[in-house]
C-alpha positions as CSV (number, residue, x, y, z in Angstrom):
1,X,0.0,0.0,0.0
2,X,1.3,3.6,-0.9
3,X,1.9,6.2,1.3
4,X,-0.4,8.4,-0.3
5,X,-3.2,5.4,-0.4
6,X,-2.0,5.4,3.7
7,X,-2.6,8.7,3.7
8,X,-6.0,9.1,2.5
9,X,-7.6,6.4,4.5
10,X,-6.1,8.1,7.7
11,X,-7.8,11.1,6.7
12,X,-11.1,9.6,6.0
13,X,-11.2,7.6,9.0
14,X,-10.6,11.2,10.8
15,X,-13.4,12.4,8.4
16,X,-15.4,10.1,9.6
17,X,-14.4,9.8,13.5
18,X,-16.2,14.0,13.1
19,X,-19.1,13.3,11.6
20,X,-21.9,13.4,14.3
21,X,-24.5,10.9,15.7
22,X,-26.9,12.8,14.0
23,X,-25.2,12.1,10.5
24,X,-24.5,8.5,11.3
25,X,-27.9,8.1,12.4
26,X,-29.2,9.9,8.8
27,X,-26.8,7.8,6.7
28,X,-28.7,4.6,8.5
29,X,-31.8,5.3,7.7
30,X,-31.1,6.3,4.1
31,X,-30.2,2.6,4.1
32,X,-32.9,1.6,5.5
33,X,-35.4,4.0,3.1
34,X,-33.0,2.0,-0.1
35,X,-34.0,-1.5,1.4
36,X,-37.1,-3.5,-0.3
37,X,-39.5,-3.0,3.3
38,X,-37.4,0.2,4.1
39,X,-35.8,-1.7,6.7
40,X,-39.3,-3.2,8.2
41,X,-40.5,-6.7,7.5
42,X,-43.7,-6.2,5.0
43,X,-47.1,-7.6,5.6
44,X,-47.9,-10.3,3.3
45,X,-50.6,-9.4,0.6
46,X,-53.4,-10.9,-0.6
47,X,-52.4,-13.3,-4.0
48,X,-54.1,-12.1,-6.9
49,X,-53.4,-13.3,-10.3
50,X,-51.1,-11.4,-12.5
51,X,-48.6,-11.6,-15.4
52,X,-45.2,-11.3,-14.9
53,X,-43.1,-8.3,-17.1
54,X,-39.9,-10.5,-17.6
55,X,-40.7,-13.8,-17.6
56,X,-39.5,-16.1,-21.4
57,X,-35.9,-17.7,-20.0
58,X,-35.0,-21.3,-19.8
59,X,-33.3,-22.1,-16.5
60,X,-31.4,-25.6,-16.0
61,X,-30.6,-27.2,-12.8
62,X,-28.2,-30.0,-12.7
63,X,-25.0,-31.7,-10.5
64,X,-24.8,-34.4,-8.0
65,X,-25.7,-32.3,-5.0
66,X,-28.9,-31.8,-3.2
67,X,-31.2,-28.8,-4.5
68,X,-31.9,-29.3,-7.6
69,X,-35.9,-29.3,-6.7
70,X,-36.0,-28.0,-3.8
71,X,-34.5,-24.6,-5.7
72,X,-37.1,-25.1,-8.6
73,X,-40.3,-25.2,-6.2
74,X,-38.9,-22.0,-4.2
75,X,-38.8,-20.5,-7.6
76,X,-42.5,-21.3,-8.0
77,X,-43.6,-20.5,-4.7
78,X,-42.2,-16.8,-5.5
79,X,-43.9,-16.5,-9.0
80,X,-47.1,-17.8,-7.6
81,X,-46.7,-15.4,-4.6
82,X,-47.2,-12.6,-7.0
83,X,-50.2,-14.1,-8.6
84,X,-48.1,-15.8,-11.8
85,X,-49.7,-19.2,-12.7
86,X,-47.1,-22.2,-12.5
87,X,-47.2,-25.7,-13.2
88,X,-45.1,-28.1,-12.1
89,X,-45.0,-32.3,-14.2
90,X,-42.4,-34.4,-12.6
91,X,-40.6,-37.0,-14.5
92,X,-39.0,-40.3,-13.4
93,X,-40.1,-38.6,-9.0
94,X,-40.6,-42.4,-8.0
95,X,-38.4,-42.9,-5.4
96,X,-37.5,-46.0,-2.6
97,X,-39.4,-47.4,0.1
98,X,-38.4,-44.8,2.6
99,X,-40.3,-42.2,0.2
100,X,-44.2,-41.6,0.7
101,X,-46.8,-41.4,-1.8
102,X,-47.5,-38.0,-0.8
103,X,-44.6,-35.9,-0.1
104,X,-44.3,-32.7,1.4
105,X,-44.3,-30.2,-1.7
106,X,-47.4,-31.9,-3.0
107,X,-48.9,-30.4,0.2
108,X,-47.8,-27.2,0.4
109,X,-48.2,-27.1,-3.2
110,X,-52.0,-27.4,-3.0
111,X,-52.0,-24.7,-0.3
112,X,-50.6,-22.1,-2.6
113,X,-53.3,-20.2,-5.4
114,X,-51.8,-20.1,-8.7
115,X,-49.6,-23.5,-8.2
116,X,-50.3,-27.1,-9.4
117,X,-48.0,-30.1,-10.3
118,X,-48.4,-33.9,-11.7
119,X,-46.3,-36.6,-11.4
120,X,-45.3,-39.1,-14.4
121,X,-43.1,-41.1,-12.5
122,X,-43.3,-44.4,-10.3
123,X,-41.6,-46.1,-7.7
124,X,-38.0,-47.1,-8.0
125,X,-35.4,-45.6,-10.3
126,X,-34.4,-46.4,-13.3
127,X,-31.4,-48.2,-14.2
128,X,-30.8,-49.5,-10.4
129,X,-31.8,-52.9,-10.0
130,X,-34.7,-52.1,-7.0
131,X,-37.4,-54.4,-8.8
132,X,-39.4,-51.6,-10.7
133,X,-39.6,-53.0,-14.5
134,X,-37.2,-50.9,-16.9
135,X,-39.8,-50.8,-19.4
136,X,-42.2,-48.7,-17.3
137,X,-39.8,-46.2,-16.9
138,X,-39.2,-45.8,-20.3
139,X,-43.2,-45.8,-21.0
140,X,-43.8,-43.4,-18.5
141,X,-41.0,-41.0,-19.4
142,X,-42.3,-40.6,-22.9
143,X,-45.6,-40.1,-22.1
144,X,-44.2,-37.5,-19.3
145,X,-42.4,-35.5,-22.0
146,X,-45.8,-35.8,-24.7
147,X,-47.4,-33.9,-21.7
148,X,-44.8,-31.2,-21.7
149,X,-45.3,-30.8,-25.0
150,X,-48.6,-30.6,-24.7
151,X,-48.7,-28.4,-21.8
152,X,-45.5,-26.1,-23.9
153,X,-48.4,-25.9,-26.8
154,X,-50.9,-25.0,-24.4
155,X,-48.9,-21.8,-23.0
156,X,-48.4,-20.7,-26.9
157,X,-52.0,-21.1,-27.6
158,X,-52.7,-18.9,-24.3
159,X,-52.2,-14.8,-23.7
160,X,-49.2,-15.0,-21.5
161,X,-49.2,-11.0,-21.0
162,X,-52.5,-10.8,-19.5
163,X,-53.1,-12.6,-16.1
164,X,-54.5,-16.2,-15.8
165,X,-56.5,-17.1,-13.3
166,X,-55.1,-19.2,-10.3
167,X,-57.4,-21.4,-10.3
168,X,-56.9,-22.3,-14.7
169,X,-56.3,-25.8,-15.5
170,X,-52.7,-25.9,-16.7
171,X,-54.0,-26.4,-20.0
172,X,-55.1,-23.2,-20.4
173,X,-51.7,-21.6,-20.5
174,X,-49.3,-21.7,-17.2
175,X,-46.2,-18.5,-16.8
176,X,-44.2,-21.0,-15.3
177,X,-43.5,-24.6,-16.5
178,X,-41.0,-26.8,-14.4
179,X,-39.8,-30.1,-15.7
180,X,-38.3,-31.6,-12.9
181,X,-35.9,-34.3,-13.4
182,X,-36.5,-34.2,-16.7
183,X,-32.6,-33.8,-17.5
184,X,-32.3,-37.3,-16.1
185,X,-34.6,-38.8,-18.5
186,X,-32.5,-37.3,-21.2
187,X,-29.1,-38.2,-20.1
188,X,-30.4,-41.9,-19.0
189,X,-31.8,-42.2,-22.8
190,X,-35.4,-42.1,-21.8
191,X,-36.2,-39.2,-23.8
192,X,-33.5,-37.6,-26.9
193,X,-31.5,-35.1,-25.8
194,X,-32.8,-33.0,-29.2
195,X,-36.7,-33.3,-28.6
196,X,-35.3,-31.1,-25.5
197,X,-34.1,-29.0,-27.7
198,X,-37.2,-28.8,-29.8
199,X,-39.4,-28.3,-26.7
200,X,-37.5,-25.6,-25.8
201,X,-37.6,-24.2,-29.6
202,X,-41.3,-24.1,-29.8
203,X,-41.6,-22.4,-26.2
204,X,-43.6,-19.5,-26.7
205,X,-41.2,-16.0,-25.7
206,X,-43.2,-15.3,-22.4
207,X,-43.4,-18.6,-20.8
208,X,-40.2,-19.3,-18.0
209,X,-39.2,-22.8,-18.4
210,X,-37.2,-24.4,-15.6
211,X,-35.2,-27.5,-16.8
212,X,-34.2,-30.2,-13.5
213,X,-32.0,-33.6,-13.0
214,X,-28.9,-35.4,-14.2
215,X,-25.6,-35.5,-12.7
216,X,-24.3,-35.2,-16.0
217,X,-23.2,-31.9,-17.7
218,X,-26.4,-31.2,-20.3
219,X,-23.7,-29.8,-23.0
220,X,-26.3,-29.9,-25.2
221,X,-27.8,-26.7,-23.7
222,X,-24.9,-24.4,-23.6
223,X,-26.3,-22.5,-26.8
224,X,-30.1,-22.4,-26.0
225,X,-30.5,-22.1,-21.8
226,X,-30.1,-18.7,-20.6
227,X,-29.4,-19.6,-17.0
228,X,-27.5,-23.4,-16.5
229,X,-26.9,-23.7,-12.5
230,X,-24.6,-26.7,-11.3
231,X,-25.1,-28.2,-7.9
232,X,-22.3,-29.8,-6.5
233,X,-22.0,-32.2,-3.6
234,X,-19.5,-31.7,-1.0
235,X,-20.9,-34.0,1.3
236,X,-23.8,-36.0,1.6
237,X,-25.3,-37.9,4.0
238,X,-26.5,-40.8,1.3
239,X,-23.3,-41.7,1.1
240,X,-22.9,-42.6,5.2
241,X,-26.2,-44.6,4.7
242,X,-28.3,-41.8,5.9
243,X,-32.3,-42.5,3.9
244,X,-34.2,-39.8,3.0
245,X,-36.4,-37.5,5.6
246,X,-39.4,-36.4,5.8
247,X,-39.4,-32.9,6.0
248,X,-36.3,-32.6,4.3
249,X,-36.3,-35.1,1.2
250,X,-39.6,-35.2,0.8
């Protein structure tokens, strides 16, 4: 550090060692006045259905680490919590025998105007030997992503600018479509890697689609996802034997 740098910071520590209570007590609540609430928690508002001003990206979520979903439904729970419509299809969400039918999200889900989801898959995973028939998976995956496409055709067919009420069936045009794991039944060969690609081509500009899954690196989206995200695991507690929680998992 110079001497002049050395200098300078002496002098505006001095500077600032003058200034009053009164000014140090201004300059806090200008901060506070800058801050969303002005520095006091807001009430919550009543949900009312709205369109959203910026909405038309295509996020991805993928990595070995935990949070792929979980950061996908807070997503949702944001847009619906100012009155955007969002839909949510799960592919290949079977999971073990430690995994309910009805998991937490579904719940809460249900609780929150403007937000729905369906689920495609079944229980087990595919490709790991747990006694669920490889053949279903594959069946149910395809059918999973002809109701994306379905639901992707639905959203162009619909005015995405004006609002939809919460309360539409997902077929008449959602803000927000998340595919959730549907990254995995791409990279496992369930789906084709391109029919991504074309669902995401026929997207219609004002409809946010959020891509989830696969511990593999999608290259294939590099060129066409605005936002890729990759979660990484540092440590898990799968891997000391620890099943998944309720509350937590699922």
């Amino acid at each position: 550090m110079s001497d002049e740098t050395t200098e300078r910071t002496a002098d505006e520590e001095a500077t600032d060692g003058r200034r009053t209570d009164e000014e140090r007590a201004d300059d806090r609540d200008a901060v506070r006045r800058n801050t969303p609430g002005r520095g006091v928690t807001p009430d919550a508002e009543p949900i009312e259905a709205s369109a959203p001003e910026e909405f038309g990206l295509v996020q991805a979520w993928w990595g070995d680490g935990k949070g792929k979903t979980t950061a996908a439904l807070g997503m949702g729970a944001r847009a619906v919590g100012h009155g955007h419509r969002v839909h949510m299809l799960q592919f290949m969400k079977g999971g073990a025998d430690s995994v309910e039918a009805v998991r937490g999200e579904y719940n809460a889900i249900r609780s929150l105007p403007g937000f729905s989801f369906e689920n495609t898959g079944h229980y087990g995973w595919h490709g790991m030997a747990d006694g669920s028939a490889e053949d279903d998976h594959e069946r149910d995956a395809r059918a999973g992503f002809e109701r994306a496409r379905d639901l992707v055709d639905a959203a162009a067919e619909a005015d995405l600018d004006d609002p939809i009420p919460l309360d539409a069936d997902p077929d008449a045009g959602v803000h927000m479509l998340i595919l959730d794991e549907v990254l995995y039944a791409a990279d496992r060969g369930l789906i084709e890697p391109d029919e991504v690609l074309d669902l995401i081509d026929r997207k219609p500009d004002g409809l946010e689609l959020v891509l989830t899954g696969s511990h593999e690196r999608p290259a294939y989206l590099a060129d066409v996802a605005d936002l890729i995200t990759r979660v990484g695991k540092e440590k898990h507690p799968i891997d000391a034997g620890q099943r998944a929680r309720k509350g937590t998992e699922y």
